[in-house]
N, C-alpha and C positions, 0 to 999 in steps of 0.2 A: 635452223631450228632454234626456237627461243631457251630460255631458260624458267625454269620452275616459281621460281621467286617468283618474275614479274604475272605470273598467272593464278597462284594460288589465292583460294576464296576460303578462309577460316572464319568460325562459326561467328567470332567478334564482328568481323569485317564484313559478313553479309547481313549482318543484323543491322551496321550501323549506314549500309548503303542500300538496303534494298526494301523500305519501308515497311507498311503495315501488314502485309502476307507474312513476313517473316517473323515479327514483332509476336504476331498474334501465336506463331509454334515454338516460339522464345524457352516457354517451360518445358520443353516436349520435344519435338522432333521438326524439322524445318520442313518448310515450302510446302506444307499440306497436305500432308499423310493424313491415312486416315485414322481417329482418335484409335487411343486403346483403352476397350471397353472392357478388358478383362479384369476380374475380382483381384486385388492387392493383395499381395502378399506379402505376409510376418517375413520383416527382416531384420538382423543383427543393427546394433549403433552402426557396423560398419556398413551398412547397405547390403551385406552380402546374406542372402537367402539363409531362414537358419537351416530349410531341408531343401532337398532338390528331388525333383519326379522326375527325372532320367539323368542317366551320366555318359559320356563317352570320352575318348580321348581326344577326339577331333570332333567341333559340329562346322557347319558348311550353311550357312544362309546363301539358299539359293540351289535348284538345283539343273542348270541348264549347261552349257556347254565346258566352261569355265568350272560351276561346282562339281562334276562330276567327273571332270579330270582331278582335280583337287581327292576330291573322293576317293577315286580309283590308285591314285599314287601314295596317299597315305594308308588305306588297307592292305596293298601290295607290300607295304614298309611294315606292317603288322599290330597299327590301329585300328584301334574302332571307332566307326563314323558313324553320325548322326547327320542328316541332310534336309532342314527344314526348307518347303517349298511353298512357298505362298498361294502358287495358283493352286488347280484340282489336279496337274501330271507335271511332270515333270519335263523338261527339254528347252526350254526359256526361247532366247531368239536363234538358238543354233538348231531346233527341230524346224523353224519357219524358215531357214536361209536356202539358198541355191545351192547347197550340200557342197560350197567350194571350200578348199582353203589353199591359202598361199606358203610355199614352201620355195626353200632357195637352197637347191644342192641335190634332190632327190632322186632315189633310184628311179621314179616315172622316167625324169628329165635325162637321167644317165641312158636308160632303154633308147630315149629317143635321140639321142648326139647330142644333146645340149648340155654347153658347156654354161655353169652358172659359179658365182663364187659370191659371199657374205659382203666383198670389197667392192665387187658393182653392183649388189645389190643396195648398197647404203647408199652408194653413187647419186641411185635412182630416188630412195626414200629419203634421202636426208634433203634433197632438192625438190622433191615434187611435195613432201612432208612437210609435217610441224609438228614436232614431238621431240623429248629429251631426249639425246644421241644417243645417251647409256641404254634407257630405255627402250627405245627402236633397234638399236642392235642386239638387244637381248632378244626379241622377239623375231628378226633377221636369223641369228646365230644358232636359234632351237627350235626354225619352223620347219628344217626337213625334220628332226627328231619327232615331230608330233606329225609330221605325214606318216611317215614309218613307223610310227607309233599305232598309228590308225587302222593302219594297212594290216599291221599286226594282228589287229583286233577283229580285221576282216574285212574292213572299206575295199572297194574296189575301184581304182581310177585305171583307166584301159590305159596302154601305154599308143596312142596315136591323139593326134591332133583334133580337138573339137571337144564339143560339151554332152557325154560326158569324157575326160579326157582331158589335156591339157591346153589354155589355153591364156594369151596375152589378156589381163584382167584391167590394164590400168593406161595410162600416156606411153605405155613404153615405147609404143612406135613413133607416137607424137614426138615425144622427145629423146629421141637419140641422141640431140647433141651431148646429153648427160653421159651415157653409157649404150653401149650395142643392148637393141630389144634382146628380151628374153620372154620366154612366154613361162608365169609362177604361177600362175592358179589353174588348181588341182580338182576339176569337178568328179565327184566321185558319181556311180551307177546309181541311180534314183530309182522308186525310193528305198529298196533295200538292196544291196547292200551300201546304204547309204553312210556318209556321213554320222548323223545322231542314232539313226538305228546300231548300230553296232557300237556307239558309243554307250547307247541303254541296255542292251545285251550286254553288255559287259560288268556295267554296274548293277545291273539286275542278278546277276551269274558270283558275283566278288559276297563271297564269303568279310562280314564284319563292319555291311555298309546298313543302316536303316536308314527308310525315306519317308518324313514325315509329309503327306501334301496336304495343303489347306490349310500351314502353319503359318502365317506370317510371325518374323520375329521383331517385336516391338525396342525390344533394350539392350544392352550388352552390360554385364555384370563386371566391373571393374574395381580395385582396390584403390579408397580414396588418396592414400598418400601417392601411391608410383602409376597409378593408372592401370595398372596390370590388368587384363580380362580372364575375367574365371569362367564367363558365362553365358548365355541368352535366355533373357524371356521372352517367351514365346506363346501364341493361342490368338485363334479368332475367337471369344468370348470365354473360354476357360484359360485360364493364364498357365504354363507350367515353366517350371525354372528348371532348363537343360545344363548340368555343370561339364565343360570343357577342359577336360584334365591337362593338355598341350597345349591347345590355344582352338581359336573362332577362322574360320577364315569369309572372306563378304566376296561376295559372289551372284548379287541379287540383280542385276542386270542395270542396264539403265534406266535414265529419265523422260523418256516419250509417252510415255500418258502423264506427266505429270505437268497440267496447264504450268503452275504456276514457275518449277523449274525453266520450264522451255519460258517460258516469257523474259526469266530473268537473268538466265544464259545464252541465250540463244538466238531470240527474234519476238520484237514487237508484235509481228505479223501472228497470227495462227499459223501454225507448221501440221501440216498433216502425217499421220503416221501411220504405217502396218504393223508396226512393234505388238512384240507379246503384250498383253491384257496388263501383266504381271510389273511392266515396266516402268514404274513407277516411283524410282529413286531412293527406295528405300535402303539397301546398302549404302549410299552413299549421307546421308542422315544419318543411319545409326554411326555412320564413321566419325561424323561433324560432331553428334550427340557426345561422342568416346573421345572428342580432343584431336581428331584429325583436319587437315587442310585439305582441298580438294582443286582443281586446275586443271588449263589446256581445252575449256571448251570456246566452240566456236563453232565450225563447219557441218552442213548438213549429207546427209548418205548418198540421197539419188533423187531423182524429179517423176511424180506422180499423175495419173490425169486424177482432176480434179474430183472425181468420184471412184474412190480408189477400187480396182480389179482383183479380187481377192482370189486365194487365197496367196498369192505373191505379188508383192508391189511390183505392176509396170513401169520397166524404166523405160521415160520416153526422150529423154534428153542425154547425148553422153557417147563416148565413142562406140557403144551398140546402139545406134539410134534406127526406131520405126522398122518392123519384118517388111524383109524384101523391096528394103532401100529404096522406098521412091521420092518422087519431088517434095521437097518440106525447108518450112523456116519455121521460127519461133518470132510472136509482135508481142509487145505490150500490150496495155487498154486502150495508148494511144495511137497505134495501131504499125509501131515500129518498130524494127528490129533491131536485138540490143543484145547479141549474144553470136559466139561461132559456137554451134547449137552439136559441134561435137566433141568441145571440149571434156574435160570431165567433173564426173557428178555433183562435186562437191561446191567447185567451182562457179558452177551453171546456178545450183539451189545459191550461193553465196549473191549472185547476178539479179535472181529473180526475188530475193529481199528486196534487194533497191532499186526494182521498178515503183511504180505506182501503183498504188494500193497492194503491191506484194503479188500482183498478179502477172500471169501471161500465158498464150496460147500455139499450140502447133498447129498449123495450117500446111495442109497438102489437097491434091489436088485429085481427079479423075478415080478409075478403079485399084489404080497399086496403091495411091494415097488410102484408097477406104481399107483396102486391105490392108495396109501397112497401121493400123490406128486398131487390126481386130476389133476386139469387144468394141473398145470406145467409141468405135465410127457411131455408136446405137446414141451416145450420149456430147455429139457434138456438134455446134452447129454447121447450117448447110446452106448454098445457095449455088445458083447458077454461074453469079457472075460475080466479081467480086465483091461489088458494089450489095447484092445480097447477102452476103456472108457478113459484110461488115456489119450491117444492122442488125443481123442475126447478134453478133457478139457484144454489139454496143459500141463498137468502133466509128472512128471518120472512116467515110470509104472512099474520100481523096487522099487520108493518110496510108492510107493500106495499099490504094492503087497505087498511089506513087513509091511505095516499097517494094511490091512487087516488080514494078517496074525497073527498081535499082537490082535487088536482086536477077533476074532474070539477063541483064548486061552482064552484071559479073559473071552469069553462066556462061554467056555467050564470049565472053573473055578468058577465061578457064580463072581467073585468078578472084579472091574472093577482097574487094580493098577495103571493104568496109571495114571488117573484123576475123581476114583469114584465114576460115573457114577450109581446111587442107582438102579434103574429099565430098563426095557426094555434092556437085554441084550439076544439081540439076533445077531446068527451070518449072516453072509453075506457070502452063501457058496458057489453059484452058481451064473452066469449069467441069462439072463440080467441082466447087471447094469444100473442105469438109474444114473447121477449128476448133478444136480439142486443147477445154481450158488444162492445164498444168500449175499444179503447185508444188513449192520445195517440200520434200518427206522424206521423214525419219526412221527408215527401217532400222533404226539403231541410234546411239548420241555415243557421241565420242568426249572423254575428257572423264575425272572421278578422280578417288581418292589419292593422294601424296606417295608415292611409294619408293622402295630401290628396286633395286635388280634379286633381292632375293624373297621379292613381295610383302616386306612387311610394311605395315603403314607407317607413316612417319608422322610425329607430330606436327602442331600447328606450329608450333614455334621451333626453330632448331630444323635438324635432320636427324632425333633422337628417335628412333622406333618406341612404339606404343607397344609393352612387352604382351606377346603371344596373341596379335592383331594381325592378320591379311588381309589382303584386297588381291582378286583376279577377277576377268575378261574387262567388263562395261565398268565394272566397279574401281578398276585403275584406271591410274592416266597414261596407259604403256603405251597406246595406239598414239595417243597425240591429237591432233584440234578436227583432221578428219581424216575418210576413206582413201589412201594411195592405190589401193588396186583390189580387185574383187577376192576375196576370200584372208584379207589380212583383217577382217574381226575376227573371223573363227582364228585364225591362227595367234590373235594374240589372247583369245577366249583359252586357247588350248595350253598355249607353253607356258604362259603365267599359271592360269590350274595348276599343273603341272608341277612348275615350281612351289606354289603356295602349299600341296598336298605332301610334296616331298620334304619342306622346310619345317612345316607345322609338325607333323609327324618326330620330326627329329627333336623337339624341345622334350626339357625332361616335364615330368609332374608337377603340378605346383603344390600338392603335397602327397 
């Protein structure tokens, strides 16, 4: 795992590296939000509003997975919360997810024999990962708490093997040399007693939470000398100044709709996304805007076809690769293959940047190929032979045949030499071909604001907290540079929450 230092991007340092996008939000808020057209409000010499139109103890920008753990753990402690929500409902990316989460120690996994401990699970994430050790054990250390937590609240994960149920989410089979597989991720009964459902039942039912939707918050009210946060402003076209009696917690999810981010963290390429509407980097802005440092991005979530399958992103590349396993490789444009097309997702999207032009396709073959590609089969090209499919895609179709060709040995070899490819080596012998373009996408970004282990933000300079400042899920950097195993967003969506709601709550008054 690296270290913080060499990853953090403070508001100086992106100004002075990432040109005229940035320049241009210089007075304002970074990487292209959108203005704030709300009416100015009379303020003190010291910036701080002279009246404020609502107060609470705790407010929460954001209210999706992350903020409404936050929520829910500060009104249990006996706050009052205010939860500004940019989009029209609430649920952010954890009401669009696979209702999984990953947990290590929990009574499902006790139900079923499995023995799991914090010590192999680091094992796995500190090797398969890239994220601060503090920070990834934290999230390790308190993701049965937030299953059990859930479970609590009414989630249902059946205690047998399968989705929904318990199942191996990430390389753990792949790589055992690290640690004996365990199977962490915890698909809970869809869609109710789901996941998010029971998580909004919950803060719908919590006596002392209010939910503002359709608010986005533009500013965070701070004390010029120490930095301290008093506050949020907030409004799509009417402004109001919410006062924060305890502190703010940022919660506002990621940066996948937001071109300019994604361009300037992420990939030259356009990067395709399922991501909420809502995702759009605004907590992470307002943190930069408040003096924070932000790091740890890099890696993308999971691989799309290229006219993405709504309402959940198709994953087509990755150790769940194509229903009902049949013959399949992934080419380039140049029509060759440049990946072991089961590694994992993050890996594979990291792969298919540095093809050419950012592109590449899955190619399978006969009726289990069309079935295996569902929907997509309608949206990809086809041909009899392969020499038809290539033209179809724009490919050489001496380069594709002679790929195939190599492939197809390795089948009949069992062994895959090109790039070791462990399983499903089946050949591609016969027409139809079906080629279903694929792109890297973003059902999520990994990396955000500076934080510790007990969520507060940390300044740009130093490891000084930013007094009465959080960051939780998308809006920290707890996860690290990308996805280790299916349902560790939600999990680190949940336990940071968690802690931010529990820690926030606990500060005194500021006056």
């Amino acid at each position: 795992m690296g270290t913080h230092l060499d990853t953090d991007v403070s508001r100086r340092s992106f100004l002075k590296t990432s040109g005229a996008t940035a320049a241009v939000a210089a007075g304002a808020l970074l990487w292209g939000c959108a203005p704030n057209t709300s009416k100015e409000r009379t303020v003190s010499e010291s910036g701080i509003p002279e009246t404020w139109d609502e107060e609470a103890d705790v407010v929460i920008v954001g209210g999706g997975g992350a903020g409404m753990s936050a929520a829910l753990m500060a009104a249990e402690a006996g706050s009052s919360v205010i939860v500004l929500e940019k989009g029209p409902a609430t649920g952010g990316s954890t009401a669009l997810c696979g209702q999984a989460i990953m947990g290590v120690g929990t009574s499902v996994q006790k139900a079923l024999g499995i023995e799991d401990s914090v010590e192999e699970a680091m094992k796995y994430f500190s090797a398969i990962g890239d994220g601060r050790d503090d920070l990834v054990r934290f999230v390790v250390e308190h993701s049965a708490d937030a299953v059990e937590w859930l479970i609590g609240l009414g989630m249902q994960v059946p205690t047998e093997i399968g989705n929904p149920g318990l199942v191996f989410g990430g390389q753990e089979k792949e790589r055992a040399d690290l640690t004996a597989p365990v199977m962490r991720t915890h698909y809970a009964v869809k869609p109710d007693p789901g996941l998010w459902p029971v998580l909004q039942k919950a803060a719908d039912a919590q006596e002392g939470i209010t939910v503002h939707t359709g608010t986005p918050a533009t500013r965070l009210v701070q004390r010029g000398d120490t930095g301290e946060v008093l506050g949020v402003i907030a409004g799509d076209g009417r402004e109001k100044a919410i006062k924060a009696r305890k502190g703010v917690v940022l919660a506002a999810g990621g940066f996948a709709r937001n071109p300019d981010m994604m361009h300037a963290l992420i990939s030259r390429y356009d990067v395709q996304t399922t991501a909420n509407e809502c995702d759009t980097g605004d907590g992470m802005n307002l943190g930069l805007a408040a003096g924070t440092s932000v790091g740890y991005f890099g890696m993308l979530s999971n691989v799309q076809f290229s006219q993405p399958i709504m309402p959940c992103a198709f994953i087509v590349l990755g150790p769940d690769t194509m229903e009902g396993k049949p013959p399949f490789i992934s080419v380039n444009v140049q029509g060759e293959r440049w990946t072991n097309e089961r590694k994992f997702y993050s890996y594979i999207c990291d792969d298919i940047l540095k093809q050419p032009e950012g592109r590449a396709f899955v190619l399978t073959c006969g009726d289990a190929g069309k079935a295996g590609l569902s929907r997509a089969a309608e949206q990809a090209h086809t041909g009899d032979t392969l020499a038809e499919v290539a033209a179809s895609m724009g490919v050489d179709p001496e380069a594709l045949t002679a790929t195939v060709e190599q492939w197809n040995a390795s089948c009949a070899a069992g062994v895959d030499a090109q790039f070791g490819r462990p399983s499903e080596l089946y050949p591609l012998e016969s027409g139809p071909y079906y080629a279903a373009e694929v792109k890297p996408g973003a059902a999520c970004t990994f990396g955000g604001i500076t934080v510790d282990t007990d969520m507060h933000a940390l300044r740009a300079t130093g490891d000084a907290v930013i007094p009465r400042l959080y960051a939780a899920g998308m809006n920290s950097m707890a996860l690290g540079r990308f996805y280790p195993t299916c349902g560790s967003a939600v999990a680190t969506a949940i336990t940071t929450g968690r802690q931010a709601g529990s820690n926030v709550a606990a500060e005194a008054d500021w006056e």
